[in-house]
C-alpha positions as CSV (number, residue, x, y, z in Angstrom):
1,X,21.6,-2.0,24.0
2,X,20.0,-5.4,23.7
3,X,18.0,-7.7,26.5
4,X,19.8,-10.6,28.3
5,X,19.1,-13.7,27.1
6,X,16.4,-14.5,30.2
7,X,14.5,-11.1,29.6
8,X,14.6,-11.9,25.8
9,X,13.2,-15.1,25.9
10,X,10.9,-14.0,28.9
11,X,9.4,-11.9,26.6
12,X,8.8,-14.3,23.9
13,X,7.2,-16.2,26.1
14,X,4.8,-13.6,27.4
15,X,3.7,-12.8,23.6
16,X,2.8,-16.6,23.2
17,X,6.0,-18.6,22.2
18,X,5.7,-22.4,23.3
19,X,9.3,-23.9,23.0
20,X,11.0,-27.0,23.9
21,X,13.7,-25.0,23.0
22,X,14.3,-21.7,23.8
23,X,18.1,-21.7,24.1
24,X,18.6,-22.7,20.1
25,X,15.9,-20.3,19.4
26,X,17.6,-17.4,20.9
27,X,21.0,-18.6,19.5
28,X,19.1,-18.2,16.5
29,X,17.7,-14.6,17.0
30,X,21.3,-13.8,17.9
31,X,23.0,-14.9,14.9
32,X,20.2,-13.5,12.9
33,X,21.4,-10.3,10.9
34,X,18.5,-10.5,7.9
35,X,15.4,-11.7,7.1
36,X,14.6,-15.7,6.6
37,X,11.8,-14.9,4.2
38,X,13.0,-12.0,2.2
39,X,16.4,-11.8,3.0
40,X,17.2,-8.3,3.6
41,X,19.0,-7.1,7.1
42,X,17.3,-5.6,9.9
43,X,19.3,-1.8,8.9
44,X,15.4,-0.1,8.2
45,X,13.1,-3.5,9.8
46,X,13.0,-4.6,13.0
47,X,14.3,-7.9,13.9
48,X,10.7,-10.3,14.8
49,X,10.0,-13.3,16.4
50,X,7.6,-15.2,14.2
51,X,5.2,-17.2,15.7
52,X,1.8,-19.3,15.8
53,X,-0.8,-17.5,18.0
54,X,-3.0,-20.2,18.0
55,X,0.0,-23.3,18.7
56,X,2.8,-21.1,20.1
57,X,5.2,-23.0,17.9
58,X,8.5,-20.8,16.6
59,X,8.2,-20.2,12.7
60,X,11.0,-17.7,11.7
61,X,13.1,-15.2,12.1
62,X,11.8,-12.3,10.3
63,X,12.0,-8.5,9.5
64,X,8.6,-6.3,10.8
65,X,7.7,-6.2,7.1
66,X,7.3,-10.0,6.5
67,X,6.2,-10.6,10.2
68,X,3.4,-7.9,9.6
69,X,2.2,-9.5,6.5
70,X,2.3,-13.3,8.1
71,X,0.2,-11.8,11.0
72,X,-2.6,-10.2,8.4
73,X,-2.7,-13.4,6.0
74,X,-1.7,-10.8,3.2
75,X,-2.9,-11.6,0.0
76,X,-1.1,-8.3,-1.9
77,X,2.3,-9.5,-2.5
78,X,3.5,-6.2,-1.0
79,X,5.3,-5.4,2.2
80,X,2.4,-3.2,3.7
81,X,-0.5,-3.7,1.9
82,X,-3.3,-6.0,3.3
83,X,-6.9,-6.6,2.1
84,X,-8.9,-5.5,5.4
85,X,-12.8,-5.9,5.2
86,X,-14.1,-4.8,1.9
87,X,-10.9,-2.7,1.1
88,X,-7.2,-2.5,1.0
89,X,-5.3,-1.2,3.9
90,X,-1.4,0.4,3.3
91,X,0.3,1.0,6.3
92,X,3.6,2.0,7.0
93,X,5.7,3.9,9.9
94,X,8.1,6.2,8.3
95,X,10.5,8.6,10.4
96,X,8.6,7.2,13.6
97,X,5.5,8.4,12.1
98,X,2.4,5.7,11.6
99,X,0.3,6.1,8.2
100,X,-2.6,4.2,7.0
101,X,-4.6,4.9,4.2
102,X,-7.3,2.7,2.7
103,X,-8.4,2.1,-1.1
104,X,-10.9,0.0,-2.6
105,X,-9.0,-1.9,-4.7
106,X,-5.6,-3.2,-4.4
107,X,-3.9,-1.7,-7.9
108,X,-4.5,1.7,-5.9
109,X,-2.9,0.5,-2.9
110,X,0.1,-0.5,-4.3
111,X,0.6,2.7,-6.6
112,X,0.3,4.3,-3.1
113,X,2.6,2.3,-1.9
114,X,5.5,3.1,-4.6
115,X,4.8,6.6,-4.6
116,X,4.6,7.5,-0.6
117,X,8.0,5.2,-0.3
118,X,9.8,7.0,-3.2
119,X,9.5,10.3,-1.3
């Protein structure tokens, strides 16, 4: 069951959204059923509010893929895979399960990638 309005946008503001505007916003997150960067529904992503954590300011509506790789700066191109430190971090939760595995360079990462997801 989803959060009233006021809890919803309580939250937001407790993770760091800065709004002159919070009504729209939610409106927004309401009407929302995929992502606004990569345009596919919230069915196996969860719904995120995408935001500045240094200005507060409201960016997007996004899926937990995109807002994941926003978050990271990811430089891969891939849903996942970030460059962390001196390597190349995949991460992924699949059937409520969290896995992470790192690789040195980022063509091993993403053959990962395909391969764990295919199964």
């Amino acid at each position: 069951m989803g959060h009233t309005k006021s809890h919803q946008i309580a939250g937001w503001i407790s993770r760091g959204l800065i709004s002159d505007d919070y009504e729209g916003i939610f409106e927004r997150w309401n009407n929302s059923t995929s992502c606004e960067k990569c345009g596919h529904d919230y069915s196996y992503y969860k719904k995120c509010m995408d935001h500045c954590h240094i200005t507060g300011a409201f960016r997007n509506i996004l899926c937990d893929a995109c807002n994941i790789n926003i978050r990271m700066d990811n430089t891969s191109g891939y849903p996942n895979i970030h460059k962390s430190g001196p390597g190349w971090r995949y991460q992924k939760k699949k059937k409520g399960v969290k896995h992470t595995k790192w690789f040195k360079t980022k063509e091993e990462a993403i053959k990962y990638k395909l391969e764990f997801e295919s199964c």
